[in-house]
Structure formats: C-alpha cells, structure tokens
Backbone as a ProteinNet text record, in pm:
[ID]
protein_1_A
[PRIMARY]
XXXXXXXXXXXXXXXXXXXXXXXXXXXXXXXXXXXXXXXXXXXXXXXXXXXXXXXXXXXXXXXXXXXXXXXXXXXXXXXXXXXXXXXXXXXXXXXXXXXXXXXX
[TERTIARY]
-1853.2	-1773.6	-1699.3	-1779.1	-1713.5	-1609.3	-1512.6	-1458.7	-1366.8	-1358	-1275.5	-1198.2	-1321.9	-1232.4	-1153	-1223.7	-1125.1	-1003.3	-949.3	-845.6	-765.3	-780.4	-731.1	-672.4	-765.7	-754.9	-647	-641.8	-534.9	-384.9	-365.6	-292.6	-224.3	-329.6	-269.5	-215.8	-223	-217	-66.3	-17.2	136.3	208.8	179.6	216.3	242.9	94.1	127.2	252.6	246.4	305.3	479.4	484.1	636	666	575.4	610.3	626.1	589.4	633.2	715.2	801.9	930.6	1040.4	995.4	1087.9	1092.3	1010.5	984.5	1121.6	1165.3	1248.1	1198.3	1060.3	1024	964.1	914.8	874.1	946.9	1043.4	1200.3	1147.3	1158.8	1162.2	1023.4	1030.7	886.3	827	857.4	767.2	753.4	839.5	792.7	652.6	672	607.2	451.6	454.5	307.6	281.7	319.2	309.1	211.4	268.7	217.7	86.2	83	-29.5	-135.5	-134.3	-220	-269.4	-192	-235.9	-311.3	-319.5	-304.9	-459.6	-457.9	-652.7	-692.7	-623.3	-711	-752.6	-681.7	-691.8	-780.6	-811.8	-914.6	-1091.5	-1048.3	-1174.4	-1210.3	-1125.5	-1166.5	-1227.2	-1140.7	-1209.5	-1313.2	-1360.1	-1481.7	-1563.5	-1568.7	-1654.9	-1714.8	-1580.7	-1574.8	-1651.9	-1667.9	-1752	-1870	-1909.4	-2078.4	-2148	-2107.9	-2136.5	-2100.3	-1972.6	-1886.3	-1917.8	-1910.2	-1868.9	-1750.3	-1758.8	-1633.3	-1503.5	-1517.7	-1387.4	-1348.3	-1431.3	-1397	-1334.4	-1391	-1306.9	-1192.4	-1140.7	-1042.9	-946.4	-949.4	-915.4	-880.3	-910.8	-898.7	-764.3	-802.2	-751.7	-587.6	-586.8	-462.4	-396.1	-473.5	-428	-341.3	-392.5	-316.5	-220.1	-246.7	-124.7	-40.2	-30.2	53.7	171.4	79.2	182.1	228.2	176.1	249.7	390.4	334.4	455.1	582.6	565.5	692.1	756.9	627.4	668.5	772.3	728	808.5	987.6	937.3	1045.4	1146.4	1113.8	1212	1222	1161.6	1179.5	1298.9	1299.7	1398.5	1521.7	1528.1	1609.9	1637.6	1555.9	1554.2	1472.1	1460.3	1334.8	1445.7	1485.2	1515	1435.4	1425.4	1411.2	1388	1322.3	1327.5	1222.6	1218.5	1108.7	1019.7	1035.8	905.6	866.2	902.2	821.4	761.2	814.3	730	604.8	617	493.6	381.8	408.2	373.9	261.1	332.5	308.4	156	198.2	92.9	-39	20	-102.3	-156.4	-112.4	-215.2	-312.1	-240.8	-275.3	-433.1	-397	-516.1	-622.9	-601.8	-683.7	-768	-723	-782.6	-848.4	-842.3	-899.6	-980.2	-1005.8	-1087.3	-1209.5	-1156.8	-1281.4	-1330.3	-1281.3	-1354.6	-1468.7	-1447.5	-1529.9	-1624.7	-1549.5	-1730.7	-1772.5	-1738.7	-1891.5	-1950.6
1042.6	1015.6	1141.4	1218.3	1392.9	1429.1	1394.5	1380.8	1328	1203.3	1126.8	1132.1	1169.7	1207.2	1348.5	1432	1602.3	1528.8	1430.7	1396.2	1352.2	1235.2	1212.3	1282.8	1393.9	1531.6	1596.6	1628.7	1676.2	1620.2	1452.5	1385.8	1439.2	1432.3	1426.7	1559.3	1661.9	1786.3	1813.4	1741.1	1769.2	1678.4	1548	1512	1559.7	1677	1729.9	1820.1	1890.5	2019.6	1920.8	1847.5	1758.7	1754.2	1683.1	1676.1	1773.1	1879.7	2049.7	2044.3	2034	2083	1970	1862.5	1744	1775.5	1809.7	1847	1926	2034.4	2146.4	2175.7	2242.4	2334.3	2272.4	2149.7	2047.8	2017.7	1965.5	1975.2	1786	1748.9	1591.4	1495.9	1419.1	1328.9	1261.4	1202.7	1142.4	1234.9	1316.1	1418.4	1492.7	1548.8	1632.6	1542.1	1388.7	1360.8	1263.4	1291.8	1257.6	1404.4	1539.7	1642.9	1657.4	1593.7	1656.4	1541.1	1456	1307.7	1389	1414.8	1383.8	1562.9	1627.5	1758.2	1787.8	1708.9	1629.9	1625.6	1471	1438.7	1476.9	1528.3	1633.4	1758.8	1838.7	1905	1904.5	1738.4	1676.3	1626.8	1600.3	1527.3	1667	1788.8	1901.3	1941.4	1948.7	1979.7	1905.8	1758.3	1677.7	1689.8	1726.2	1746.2	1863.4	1936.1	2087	2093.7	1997.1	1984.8	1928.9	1909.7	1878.3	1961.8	2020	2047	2233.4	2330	2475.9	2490.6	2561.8	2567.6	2611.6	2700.3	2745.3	2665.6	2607.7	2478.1	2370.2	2353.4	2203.7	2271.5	2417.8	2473.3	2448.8	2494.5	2537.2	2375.9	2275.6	2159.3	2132.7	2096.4	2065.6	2091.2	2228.5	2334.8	2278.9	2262	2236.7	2113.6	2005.2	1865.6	1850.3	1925.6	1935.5	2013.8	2135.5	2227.1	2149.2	2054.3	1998.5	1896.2	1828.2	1703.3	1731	1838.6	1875	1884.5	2017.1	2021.3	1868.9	1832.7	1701.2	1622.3	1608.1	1521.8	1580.6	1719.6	1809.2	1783	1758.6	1754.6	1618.3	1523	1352.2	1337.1	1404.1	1388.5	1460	1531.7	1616.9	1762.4	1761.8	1859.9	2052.3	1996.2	2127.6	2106.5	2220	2234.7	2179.2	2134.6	2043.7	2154.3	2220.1	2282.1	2252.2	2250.5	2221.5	2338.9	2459.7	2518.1	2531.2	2464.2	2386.9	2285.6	2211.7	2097.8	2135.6	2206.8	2269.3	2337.4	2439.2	2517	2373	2311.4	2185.8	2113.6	2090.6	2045.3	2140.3	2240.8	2349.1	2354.6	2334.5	2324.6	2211.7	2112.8	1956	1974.9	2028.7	2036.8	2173.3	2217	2327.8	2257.7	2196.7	2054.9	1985.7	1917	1850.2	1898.8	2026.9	2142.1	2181.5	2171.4	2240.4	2105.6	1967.7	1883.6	1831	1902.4	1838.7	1948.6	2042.3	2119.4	2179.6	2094.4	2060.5	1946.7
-761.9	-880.4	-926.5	-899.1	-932	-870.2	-774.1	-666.8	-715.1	-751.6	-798.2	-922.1	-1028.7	-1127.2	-1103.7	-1023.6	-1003.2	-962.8	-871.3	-803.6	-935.9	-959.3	-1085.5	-1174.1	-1198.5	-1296.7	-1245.8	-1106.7	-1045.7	-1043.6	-1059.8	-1065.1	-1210.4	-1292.7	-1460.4	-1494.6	-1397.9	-1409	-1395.6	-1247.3	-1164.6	-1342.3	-1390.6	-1522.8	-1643.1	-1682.5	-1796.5	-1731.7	-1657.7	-1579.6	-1583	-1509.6	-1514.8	-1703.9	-1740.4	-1888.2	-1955.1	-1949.9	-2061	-1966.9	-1903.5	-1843.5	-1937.3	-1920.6	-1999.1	-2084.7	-2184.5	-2324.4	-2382.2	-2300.3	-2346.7	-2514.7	-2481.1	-2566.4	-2679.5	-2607.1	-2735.8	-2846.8	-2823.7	-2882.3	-2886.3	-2767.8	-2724.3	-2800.3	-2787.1	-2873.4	-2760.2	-2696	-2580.1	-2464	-2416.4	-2324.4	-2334.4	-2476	-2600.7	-2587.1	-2635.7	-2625.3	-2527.3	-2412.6	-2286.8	-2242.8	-2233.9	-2252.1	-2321.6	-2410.3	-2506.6	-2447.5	-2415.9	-2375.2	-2237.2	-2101.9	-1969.4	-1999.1	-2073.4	-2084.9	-2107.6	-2213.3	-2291.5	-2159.4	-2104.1	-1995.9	-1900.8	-1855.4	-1722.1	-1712.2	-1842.2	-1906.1	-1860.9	-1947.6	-1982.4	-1849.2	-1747.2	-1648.8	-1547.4	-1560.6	-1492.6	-1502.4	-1626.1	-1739.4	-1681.1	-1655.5	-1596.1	-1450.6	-1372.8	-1235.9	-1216.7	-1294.5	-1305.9	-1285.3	-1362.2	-1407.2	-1272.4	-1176.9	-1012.3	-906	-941.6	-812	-867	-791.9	-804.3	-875.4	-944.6	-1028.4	-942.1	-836	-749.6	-704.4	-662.5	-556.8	-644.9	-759.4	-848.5	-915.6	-916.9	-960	-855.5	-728.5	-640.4	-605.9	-613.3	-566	-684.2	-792.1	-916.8	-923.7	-921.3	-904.2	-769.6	-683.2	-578.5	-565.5	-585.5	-636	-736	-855.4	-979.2	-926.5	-821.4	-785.3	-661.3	-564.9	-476.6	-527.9	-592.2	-676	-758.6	-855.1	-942.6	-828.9	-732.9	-652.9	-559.8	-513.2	-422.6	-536.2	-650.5	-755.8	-772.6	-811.7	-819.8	-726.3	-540.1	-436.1	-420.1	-510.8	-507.2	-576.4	-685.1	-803.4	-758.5	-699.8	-684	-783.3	-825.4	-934.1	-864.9	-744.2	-687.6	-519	-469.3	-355.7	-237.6	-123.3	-16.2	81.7	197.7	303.1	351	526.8	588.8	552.8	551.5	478.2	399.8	262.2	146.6	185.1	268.8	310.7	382.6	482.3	503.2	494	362.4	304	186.9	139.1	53.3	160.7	323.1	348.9	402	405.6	392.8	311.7	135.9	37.4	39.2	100.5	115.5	181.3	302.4	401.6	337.7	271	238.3	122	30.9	-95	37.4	142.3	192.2	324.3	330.9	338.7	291.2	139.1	67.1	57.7	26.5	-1.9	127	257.3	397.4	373.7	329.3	358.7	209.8	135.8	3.8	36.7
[MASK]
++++++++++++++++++++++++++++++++++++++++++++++++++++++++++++++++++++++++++++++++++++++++++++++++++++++++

C-alpha cells in the first residue's frame, strides 16, 4: 500500500509543480487552489509512504515521478522543448524509480 500511495504522491507532485507555474505568482484562483489541494496531498501521501519505506528511497522515488511527469507534460503541451536526450535522460529517471522500487 506504501508503494502505491508514494506513486500517487508522485503523480500529485508533477500537478502541484504544473499548477504554481499556472498560477503566475498566485495571481490566478483555480491554478492557485489547485496548488494548494494536490500540494496537501502529495505531502501527506509522502509522510505516509515514509512510515514503511526509507526515507531516501520514498524521496528519491517521489521526486522522481513529480520530476518526469512535470517535464513529460511540459513537452506534451508544448510548453518544454522536445529532444531525444530529454527523452532519454526522462527514461533513465524512469528506470532508476523502478530500480529502487525492485530492490526494496
């Protein structure tokens, strides 16, 4: 279950992270508590993921998923530059999250 919610957590992470960019400075109202909602959650869901997992490892996972997501979104939208070595670089983080998760 610890696992699952870190993933999740990680999901809500690349969200809050997309949303303070929408925000422009918390200027916006739904960007703004879109931000403040996945921001809680994602927290609380690490916090949880903790109390089982090593903390490097549920950091290191966490970061890991909010970090390729945000950009993957970024080069979906068109808003983040496109190159095969972002793309790769992207699935090196991929496999390194699914790394630490084979050998815990």
């Amino acid at each position: 279950m610890s696992w699952l919610v870190l993933v999740v957590s990680g999901v809500l992470e690349a969200v809050w992270a997309t949303a303070l960019g929408k925000s422009e400075g918390f200027t916006r109202l739904v960007p703004s508590l879109v931000f403040g909602v996945a921001i809680v959650a994602s927290m609380a869901g690490l916090a949880f993921a903790m109390r089982e997992l090593p903390v490097g490892t549920a950091y290191a996972v966490w970061v890991g998923i909010g970090a390729s997501l945000t950009v993957a979104y970024g080069m979906w939208t068109g808003t983040e530059s496109v190159s095969l070595a972002k793309v790769l670089l992207l699935v090196g983080i991929v496999g390194c999250v699914v790394g630490l998760k084979v050998l815990h």
